[in-house]
PyMOL CGO cylinders between C-alpha atoms (Angstrom):
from pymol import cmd
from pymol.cgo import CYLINDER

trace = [
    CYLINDER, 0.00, 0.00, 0.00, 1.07, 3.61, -1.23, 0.3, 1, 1, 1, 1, 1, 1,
    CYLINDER, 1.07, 3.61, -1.23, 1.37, 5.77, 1.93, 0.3, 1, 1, 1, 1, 1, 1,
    CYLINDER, 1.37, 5.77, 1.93, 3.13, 8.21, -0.70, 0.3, 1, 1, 1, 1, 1, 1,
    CYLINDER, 3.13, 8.21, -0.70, 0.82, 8.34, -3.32, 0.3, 1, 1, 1, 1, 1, 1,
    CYLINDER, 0.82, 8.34, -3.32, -2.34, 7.92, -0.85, 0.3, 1, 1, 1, 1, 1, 1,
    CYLINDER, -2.34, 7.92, -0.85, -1.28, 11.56, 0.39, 0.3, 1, 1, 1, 1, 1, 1,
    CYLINDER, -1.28, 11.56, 0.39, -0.81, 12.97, -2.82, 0.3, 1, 1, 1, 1, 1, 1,
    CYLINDER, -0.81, 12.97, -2.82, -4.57, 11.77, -4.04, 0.3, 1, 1, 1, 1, 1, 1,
    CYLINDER, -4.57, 11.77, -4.04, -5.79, 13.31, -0.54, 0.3, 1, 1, 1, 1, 1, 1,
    CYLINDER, -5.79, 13.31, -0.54, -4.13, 16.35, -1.77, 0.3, 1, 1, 1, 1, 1, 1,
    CYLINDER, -4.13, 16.35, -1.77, -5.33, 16.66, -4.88, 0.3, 1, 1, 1, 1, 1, 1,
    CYLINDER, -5.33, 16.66, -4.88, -8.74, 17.76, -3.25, 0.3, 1, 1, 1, 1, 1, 1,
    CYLINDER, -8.74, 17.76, -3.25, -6.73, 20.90, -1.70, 0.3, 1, 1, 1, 1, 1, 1,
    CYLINDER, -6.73, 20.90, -1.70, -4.16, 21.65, 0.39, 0.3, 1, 1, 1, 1, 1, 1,
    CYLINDER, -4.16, 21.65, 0.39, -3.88, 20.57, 3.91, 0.3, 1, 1, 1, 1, 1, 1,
    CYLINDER, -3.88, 20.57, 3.91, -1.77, 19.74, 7.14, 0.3, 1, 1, 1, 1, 1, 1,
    CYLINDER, -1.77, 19.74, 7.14, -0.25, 16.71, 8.02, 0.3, 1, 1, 1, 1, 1, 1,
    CYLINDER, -0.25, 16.71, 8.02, -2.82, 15.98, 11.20, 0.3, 1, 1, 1, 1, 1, 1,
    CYLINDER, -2.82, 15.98, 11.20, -5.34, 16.44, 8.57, 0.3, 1, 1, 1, 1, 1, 1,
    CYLINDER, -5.34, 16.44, 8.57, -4.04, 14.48, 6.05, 0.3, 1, 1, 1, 1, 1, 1,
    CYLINDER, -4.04, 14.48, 6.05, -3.87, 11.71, 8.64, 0.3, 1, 1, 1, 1, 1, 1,
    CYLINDER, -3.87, 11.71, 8.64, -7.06, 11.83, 9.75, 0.3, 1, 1, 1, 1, 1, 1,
    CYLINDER, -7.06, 11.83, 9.75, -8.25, 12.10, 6.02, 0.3, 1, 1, 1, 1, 1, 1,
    CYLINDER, -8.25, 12.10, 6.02, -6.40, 8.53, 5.23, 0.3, 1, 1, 1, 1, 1, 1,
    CYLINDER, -6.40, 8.53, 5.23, -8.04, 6.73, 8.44, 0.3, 1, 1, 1, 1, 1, 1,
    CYLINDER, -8.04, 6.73, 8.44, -11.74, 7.81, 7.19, 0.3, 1, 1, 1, 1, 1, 1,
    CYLINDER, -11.74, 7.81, 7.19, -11.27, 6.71, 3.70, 0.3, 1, 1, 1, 1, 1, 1,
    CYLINDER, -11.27, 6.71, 3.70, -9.93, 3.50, 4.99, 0.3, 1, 1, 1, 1, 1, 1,
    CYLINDER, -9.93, 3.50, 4.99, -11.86, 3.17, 7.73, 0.3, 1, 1, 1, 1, 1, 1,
    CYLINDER, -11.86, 3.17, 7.73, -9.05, 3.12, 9.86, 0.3, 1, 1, 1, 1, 1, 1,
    CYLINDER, -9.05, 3.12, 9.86, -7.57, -0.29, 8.39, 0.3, 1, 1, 1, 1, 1, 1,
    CYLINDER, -7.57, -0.29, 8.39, -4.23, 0.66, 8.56, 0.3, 1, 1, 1, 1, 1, 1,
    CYLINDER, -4.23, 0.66, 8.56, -3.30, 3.59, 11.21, 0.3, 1, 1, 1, 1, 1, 1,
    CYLINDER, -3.30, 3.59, 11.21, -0.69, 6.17, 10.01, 0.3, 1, 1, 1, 1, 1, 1,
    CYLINDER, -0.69, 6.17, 10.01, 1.41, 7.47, 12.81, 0.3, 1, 1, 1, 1, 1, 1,
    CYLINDER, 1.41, 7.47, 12.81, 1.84, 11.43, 11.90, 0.3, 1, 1, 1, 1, 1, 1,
    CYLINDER, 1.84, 11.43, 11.90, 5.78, 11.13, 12.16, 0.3, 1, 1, 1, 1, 1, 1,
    CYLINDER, 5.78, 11.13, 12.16, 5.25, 8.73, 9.35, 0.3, 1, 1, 1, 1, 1, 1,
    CYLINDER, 5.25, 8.73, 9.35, 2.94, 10.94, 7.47, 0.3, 1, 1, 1, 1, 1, 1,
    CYLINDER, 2.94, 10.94, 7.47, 5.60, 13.97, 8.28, 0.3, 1, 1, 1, 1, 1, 1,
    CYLINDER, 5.60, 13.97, 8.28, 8.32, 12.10, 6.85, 0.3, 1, 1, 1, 1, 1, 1,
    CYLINDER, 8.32, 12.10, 6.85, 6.38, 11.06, 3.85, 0.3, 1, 1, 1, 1, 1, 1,
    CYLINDER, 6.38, 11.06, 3.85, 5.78, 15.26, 3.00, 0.3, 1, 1, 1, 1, 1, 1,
    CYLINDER, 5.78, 15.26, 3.00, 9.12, 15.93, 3.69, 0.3, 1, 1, 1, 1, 1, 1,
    CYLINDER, 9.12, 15.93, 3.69, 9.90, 13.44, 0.85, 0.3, 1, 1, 1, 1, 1, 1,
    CYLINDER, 9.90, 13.44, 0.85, 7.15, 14.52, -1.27, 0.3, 1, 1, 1, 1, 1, 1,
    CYLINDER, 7.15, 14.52, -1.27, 8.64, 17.78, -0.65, 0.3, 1, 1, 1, 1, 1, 1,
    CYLINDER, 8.64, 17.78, -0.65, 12.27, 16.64, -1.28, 0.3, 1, 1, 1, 1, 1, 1,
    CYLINDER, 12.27, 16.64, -1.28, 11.21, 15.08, -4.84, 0.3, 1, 1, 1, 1, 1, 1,
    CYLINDER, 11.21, 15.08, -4.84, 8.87, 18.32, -6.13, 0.3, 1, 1, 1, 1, 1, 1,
    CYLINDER, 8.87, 18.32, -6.13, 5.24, 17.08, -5.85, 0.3, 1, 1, 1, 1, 1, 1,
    CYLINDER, 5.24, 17.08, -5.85, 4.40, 19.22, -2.99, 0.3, 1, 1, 1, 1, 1, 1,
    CYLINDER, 4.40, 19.22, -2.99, 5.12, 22.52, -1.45, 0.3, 1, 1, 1, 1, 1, 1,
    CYLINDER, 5.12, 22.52, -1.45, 4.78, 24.45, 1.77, 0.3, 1, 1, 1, 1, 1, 1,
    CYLINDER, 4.78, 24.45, 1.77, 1.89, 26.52, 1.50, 0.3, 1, 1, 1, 1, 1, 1,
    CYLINDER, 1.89, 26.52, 1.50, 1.78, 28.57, 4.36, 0.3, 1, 1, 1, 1, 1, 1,
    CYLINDER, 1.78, 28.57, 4.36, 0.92, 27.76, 8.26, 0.3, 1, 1, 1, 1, 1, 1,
    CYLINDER, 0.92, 27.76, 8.26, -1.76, 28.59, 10.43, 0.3, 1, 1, 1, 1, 1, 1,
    CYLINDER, -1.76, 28.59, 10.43, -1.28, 30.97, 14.14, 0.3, 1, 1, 1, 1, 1, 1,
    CYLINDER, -1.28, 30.97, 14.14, 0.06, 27.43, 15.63, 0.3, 1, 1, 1, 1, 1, 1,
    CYLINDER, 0.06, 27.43, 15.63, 2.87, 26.82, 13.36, 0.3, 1, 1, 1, 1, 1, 1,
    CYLINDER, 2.87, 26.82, 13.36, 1.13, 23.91, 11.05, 0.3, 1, 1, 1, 1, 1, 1,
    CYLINDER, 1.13, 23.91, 11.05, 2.58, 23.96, 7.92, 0.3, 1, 1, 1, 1, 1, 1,
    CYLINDER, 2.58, 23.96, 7.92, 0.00, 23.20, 5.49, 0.3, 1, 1, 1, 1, 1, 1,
    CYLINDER, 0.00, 23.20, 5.49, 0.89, 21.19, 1.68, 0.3, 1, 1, 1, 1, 1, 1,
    CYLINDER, 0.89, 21.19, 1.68, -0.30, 21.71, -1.37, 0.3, 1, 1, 1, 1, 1, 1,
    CYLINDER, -0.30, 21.71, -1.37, 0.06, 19.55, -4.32, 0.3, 1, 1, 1, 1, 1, 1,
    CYLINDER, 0.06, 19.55, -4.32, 2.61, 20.64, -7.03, 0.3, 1, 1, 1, 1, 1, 1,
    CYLINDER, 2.61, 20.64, -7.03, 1.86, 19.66, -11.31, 0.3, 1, 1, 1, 1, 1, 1,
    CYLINDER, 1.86, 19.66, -11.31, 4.22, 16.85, -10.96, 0.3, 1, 1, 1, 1, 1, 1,
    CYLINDER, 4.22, 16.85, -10.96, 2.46, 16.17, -7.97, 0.3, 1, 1, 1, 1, 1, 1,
    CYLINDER, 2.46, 16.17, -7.97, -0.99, 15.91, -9.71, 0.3, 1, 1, 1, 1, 1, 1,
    CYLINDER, -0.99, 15.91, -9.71, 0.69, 14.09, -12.41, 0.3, 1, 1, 1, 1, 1, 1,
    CYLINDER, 0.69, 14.09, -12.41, 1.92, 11.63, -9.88, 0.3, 1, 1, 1, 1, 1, 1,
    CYLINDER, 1.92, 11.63, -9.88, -1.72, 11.17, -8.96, 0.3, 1, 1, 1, 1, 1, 1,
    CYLINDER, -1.72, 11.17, -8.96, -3.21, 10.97, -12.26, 0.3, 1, 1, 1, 1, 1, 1,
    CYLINDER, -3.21, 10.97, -12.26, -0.68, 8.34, -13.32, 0.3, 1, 1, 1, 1, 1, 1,
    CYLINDER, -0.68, 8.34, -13.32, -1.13, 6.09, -9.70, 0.3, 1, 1, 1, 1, 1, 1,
    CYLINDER, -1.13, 6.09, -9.70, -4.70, 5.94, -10.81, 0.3, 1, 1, 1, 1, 1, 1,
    CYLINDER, -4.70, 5.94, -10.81, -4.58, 4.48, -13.88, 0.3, 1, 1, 1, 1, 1, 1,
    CYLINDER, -4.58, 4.48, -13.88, -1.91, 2.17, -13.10, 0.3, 1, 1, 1, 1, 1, 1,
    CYLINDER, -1.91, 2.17, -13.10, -2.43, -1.55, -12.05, 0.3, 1, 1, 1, 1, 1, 1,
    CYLINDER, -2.43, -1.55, -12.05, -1.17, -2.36, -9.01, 0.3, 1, 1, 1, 1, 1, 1,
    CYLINDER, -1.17, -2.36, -9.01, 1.45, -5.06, -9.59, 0.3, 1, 1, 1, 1, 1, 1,
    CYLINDER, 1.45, -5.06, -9.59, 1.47, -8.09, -7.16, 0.3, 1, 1, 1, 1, 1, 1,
    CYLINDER, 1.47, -8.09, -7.16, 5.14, -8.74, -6.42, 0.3, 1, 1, 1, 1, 1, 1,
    CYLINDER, 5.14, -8.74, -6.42, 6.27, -11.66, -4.63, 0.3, 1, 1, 1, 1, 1, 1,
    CYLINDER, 6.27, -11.66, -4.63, 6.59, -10.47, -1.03, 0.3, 1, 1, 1, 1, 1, 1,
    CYLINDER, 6.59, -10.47, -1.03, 7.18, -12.67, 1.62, 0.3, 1, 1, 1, 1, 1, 1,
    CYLINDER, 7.18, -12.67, 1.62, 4.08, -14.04, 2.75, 0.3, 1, 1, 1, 1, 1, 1,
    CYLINDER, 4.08, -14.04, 2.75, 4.55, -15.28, 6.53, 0.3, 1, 1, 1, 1, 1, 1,
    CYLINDER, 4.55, -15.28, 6.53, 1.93, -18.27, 6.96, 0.3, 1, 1, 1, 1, 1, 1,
    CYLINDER, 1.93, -18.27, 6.96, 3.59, -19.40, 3.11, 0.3, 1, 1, 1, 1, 1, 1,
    CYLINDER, 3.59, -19.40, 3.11, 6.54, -19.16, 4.89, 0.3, 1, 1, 1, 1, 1, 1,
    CYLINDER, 6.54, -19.16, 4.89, 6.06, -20.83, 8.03, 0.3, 1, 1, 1, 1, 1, 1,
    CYLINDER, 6.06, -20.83, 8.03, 3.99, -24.00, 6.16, 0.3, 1, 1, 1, 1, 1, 1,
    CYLINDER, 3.99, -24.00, 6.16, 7.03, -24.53, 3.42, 0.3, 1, 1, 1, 1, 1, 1,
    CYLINDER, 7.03, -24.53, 3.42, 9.75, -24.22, 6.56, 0.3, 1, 1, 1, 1, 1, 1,
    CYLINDER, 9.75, -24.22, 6.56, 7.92, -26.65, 8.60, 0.3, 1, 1, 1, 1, 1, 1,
    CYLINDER, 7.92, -26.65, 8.60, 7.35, -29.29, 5.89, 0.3, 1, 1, 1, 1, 1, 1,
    CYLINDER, 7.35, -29.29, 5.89, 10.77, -29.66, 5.97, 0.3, 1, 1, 1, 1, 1, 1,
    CYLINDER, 10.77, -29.66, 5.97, 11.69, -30.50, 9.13, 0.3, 1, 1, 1, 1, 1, 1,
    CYLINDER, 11.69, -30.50, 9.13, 11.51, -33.93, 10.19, 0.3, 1, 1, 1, 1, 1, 1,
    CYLINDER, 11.51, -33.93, 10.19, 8.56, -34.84, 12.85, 0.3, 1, 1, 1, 1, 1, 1,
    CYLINDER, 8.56, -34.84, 12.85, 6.43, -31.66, 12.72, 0.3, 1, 1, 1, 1, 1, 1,
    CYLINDER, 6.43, -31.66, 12.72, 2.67, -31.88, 12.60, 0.3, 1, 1, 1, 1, 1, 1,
    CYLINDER, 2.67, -31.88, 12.60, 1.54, -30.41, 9.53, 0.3, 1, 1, 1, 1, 1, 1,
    CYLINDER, 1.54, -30.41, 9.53, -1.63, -31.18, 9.93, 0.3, 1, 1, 1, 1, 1, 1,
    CYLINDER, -1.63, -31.18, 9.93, -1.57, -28.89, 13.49, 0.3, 1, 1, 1, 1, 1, 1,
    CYLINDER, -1.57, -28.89, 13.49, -0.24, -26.17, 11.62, 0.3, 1, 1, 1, 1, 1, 1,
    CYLINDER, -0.24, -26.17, 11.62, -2.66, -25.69, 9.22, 0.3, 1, 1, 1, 1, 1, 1,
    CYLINDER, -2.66, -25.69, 9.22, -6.04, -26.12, 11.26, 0.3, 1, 1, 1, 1, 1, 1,
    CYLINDER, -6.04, -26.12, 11.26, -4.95, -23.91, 13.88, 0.3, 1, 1, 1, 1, 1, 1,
    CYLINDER, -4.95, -23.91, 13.88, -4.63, -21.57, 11.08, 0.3, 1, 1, 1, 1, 1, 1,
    CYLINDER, -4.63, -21.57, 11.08, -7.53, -22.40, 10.01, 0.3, 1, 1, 1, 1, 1, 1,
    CYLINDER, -7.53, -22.40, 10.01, -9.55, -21.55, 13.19, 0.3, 1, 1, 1, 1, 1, 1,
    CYLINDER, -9.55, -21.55, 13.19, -8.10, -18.23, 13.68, 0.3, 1, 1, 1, 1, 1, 1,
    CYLINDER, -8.10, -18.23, 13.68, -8.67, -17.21, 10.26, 0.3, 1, 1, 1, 1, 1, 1,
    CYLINDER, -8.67, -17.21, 10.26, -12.51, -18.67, 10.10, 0.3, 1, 1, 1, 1, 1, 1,
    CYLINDER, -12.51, -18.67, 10.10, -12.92, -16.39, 13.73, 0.3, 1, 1, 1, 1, 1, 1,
    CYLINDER, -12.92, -16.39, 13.73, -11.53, -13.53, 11.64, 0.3, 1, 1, 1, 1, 1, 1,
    CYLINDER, -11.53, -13.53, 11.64, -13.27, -14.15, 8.56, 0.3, 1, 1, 1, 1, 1, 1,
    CYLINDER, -13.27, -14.15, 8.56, -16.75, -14.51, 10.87, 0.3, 1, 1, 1, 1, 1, 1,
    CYLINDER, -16.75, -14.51, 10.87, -15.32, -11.11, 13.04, 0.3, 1, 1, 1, 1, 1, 1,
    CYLINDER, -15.32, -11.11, 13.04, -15.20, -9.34, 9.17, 0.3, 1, 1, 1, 1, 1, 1,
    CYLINDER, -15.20, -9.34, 9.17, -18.62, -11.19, 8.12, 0.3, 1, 1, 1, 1, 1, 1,
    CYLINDER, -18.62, -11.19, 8.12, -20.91, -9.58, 11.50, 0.3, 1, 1, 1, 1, 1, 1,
    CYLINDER, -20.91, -9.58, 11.50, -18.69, -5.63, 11.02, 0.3, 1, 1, 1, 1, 1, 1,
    CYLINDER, -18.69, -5.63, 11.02, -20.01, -6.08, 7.58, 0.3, 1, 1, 1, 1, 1, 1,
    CYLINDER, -20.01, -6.08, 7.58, -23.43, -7.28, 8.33, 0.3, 1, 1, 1, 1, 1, 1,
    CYLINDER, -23.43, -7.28, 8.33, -23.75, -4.64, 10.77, 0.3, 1, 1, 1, 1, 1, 1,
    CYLINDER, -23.75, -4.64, 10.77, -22.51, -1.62, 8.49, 0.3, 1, 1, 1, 1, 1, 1,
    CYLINDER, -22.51, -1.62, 8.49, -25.59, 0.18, 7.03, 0.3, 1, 1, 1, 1, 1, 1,
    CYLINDER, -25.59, 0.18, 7.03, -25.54, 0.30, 2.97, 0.3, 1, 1, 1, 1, 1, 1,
    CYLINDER, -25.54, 0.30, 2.97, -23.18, 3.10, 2.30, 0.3, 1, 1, 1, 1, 1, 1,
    CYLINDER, -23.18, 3.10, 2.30, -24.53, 6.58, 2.45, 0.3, 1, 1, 1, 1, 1, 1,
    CYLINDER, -24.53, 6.58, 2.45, -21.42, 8.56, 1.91, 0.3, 1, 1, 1, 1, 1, 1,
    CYLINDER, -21.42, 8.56, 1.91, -18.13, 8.19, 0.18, 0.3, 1, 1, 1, 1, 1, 1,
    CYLINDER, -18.13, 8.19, 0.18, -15.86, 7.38, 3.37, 0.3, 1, 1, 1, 1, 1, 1,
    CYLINDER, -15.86, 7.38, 3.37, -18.62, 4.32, 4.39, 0.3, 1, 1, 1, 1, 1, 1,
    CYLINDER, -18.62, 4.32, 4.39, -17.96, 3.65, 0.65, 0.3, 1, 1, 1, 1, 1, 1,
    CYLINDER, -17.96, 3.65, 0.65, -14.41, 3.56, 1.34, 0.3, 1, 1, 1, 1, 1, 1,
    CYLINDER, -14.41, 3.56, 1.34, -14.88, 1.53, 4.51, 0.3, 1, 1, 1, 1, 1, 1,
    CYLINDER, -14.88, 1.53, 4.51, -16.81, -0.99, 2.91, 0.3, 1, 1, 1, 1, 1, 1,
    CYLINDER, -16.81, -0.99, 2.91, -14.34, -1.51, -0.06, 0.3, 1, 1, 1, 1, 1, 1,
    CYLINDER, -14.34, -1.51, -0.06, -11.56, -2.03, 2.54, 0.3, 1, 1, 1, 1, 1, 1,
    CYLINDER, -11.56, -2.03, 2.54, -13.70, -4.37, 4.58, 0.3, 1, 1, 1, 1, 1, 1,
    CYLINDER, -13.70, -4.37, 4.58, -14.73, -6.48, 1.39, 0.3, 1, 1, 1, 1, 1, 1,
    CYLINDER, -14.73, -6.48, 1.39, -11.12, -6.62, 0.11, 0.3, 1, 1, 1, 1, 1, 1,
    CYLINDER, -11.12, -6.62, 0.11, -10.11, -8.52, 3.78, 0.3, 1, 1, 1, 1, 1, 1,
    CYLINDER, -10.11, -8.52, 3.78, -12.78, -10.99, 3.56, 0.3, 1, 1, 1, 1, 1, 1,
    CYLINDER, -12.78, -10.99, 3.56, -11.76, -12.10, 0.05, 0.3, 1, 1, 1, 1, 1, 1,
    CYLINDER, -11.76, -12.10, 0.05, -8.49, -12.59, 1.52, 0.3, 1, 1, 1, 1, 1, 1,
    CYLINDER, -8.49, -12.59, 1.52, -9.44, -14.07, 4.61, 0.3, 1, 1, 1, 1, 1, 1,
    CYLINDER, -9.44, -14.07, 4.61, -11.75, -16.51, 2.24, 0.3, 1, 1, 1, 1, 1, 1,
    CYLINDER, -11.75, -16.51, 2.24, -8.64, -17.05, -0.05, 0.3, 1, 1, 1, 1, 1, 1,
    CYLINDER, -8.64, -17.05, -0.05, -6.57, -18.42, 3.00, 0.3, 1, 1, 1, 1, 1, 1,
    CYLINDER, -6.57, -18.42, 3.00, -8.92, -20.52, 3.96, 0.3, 1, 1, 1, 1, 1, 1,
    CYLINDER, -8.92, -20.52, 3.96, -8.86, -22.07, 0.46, 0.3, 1, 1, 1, 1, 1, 1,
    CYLINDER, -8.86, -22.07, 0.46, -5.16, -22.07, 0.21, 0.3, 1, 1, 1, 1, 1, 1,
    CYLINDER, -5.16, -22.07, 0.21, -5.17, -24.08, 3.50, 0.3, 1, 1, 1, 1, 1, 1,
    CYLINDER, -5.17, -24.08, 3.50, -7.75, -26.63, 2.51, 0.3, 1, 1, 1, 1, 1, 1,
    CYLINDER, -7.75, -26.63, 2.51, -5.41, -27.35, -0.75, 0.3, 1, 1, 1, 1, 1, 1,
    CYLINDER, -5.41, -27.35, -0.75, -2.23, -26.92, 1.43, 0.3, 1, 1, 1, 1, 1, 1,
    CYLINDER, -2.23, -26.92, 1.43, -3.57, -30.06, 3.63, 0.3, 1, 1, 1, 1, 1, 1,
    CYLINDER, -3.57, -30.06, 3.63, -4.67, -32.01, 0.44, 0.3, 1, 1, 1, 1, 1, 1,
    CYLINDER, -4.67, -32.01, 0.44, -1.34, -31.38, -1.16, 0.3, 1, 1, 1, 1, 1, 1,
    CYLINDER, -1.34, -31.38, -1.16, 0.21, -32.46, 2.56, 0.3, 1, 1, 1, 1, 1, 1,
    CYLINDER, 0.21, -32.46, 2.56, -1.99, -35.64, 3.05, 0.3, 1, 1, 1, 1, 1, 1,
    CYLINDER, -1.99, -35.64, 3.05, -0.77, -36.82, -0.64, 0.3, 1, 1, 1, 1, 1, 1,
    CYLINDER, -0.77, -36.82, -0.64, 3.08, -36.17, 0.40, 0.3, 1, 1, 1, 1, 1, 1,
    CYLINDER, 3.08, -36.17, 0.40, 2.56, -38.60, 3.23, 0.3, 1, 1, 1, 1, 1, 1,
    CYLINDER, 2.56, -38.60, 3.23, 0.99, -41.11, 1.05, 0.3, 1, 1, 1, 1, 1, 1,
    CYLINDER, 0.99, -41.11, 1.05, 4.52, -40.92, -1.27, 0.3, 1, 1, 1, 1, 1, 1,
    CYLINDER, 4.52, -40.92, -1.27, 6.35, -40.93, 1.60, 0.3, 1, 1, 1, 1, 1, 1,
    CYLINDER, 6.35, -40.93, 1.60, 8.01, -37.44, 0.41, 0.3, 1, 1, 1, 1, 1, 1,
    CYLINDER, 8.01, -37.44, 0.41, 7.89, -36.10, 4.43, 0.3, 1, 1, 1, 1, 1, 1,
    CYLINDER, 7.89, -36.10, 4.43, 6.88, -38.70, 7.39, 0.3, 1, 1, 1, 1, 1, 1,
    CYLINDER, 6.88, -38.70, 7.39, 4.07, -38.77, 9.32, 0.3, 1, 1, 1, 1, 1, 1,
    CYLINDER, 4.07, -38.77, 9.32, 4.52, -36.84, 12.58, 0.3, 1, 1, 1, 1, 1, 1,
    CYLINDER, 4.52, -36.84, 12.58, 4.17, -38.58, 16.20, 0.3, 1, 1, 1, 1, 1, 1,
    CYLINDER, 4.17, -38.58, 16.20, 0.75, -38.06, 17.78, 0.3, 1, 1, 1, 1, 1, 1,
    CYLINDER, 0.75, -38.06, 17.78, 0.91, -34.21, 19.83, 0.3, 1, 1, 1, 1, 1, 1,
    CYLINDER, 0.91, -34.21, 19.83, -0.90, -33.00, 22.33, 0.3, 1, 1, 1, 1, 1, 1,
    CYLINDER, -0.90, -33.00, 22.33, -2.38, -30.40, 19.98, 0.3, 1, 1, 1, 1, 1, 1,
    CYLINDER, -2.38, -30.40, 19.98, -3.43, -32.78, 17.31, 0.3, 1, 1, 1, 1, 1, 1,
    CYLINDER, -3.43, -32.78, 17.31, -5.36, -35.36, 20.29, 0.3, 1, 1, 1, 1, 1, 1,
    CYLINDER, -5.36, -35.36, 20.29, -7.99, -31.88, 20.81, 0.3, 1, 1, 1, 1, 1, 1,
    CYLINDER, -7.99, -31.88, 20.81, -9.54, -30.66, 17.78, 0.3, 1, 1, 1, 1, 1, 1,
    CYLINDER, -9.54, -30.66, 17.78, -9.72, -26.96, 17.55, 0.3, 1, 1, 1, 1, 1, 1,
    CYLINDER, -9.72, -26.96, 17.55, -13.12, -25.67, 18.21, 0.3, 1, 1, 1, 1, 1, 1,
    CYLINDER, -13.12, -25.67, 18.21, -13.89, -23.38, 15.54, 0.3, 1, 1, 1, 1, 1, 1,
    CYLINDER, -13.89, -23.38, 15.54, -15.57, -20.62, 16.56, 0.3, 1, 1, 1, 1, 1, 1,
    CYLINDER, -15.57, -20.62, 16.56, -19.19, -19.68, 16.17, 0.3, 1, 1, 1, 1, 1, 1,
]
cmd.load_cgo(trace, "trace")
């Protein structure tokens, strides 16, 4: 996610200071992902730095307040209109799952449906804030609710993953490509999924 650009579209509706830009962000994404304002600071002063904003002013209290530059608005017009390319980050629970079906004795099968179970409680937390949100009314509910949708489809998509990742594990036993853990504690209690 853009921080950078983010700012600059915020901008492009007129200038403003970075407590306001801030708060700005947190509305239109319903507060998914808090800014700290040192971060947002920093992120002006290198907006500043490469030309796509300038100091417009400050108010009684010393605010400085930023408005967006051409090359600024460029930036934003072009950020738009661009697809956002998925790059190969490293994805922790991908991470953790390849790792462990590697070393000798570790239940697999554990892993993944304790996964599993917090992701369902996640994916049901997501399901009843949705279900309570009115239909949107404004453009920041809008904004909310695109946000909101976006981490259920994810949430959904791990759970998927996860249902493959154990059929994919169960056939590796089978070939004997890893071994078949000893019995744990953790996979004697099934995980209650919540409700």
């Amino acid at each position: 996610m853009s921080v950078r650009s983010s700012l600059l579209a915020i901008l492009s509706e007129g200038p403003a200071y970075g407590y306001q830009l801030r708060g700005e962000f947190d509305l239109r994404t319903g507060g998914t992902w808090p800014l700290n304002v040192g971060q947002v600071y920093s992120t002006l002063e290198r907006l500043e730095r490469d030309g796509l904003v300038d100091r417009s002013g400050s108010d009684e209290e010393g605010r400085v307040r930023y408005t967006l530059t051409e090359a600024g608005s460029a930036e934003v017009r072009s950020w738009l209109v661009t697809p956002v390319q998925r790059q190969a980050t490293r994805d922790e629970l991908a991470m953790k799952l390849a790792i462990a079906a590697t070393l000798p004795g570790v239940a697999m099968a554990d892993i993944i449906q304790i996964q599993r179970s917090s992701t369902l409680a996640h994916l049901q937390a997501l399901t009843r804030t949705k279900a309570d949100a009115a239909v949107p009314s404004t453009a920041s509910e809008l904004a909310w609710s695109l946000v909101v949708e976006s981490m259920l489809f994810q949430a959904e998509a791990e759970v998927r993953w996860l249902d493959h990742s154990e059929a994919v594990i169960a056939k590796a036993v089978r070939r004997g490509l890893i071994g078949v853990p000893a019995i744990t504690q953790s996979s004697t209690a099934k995980t209650e999924v919540p409700r």
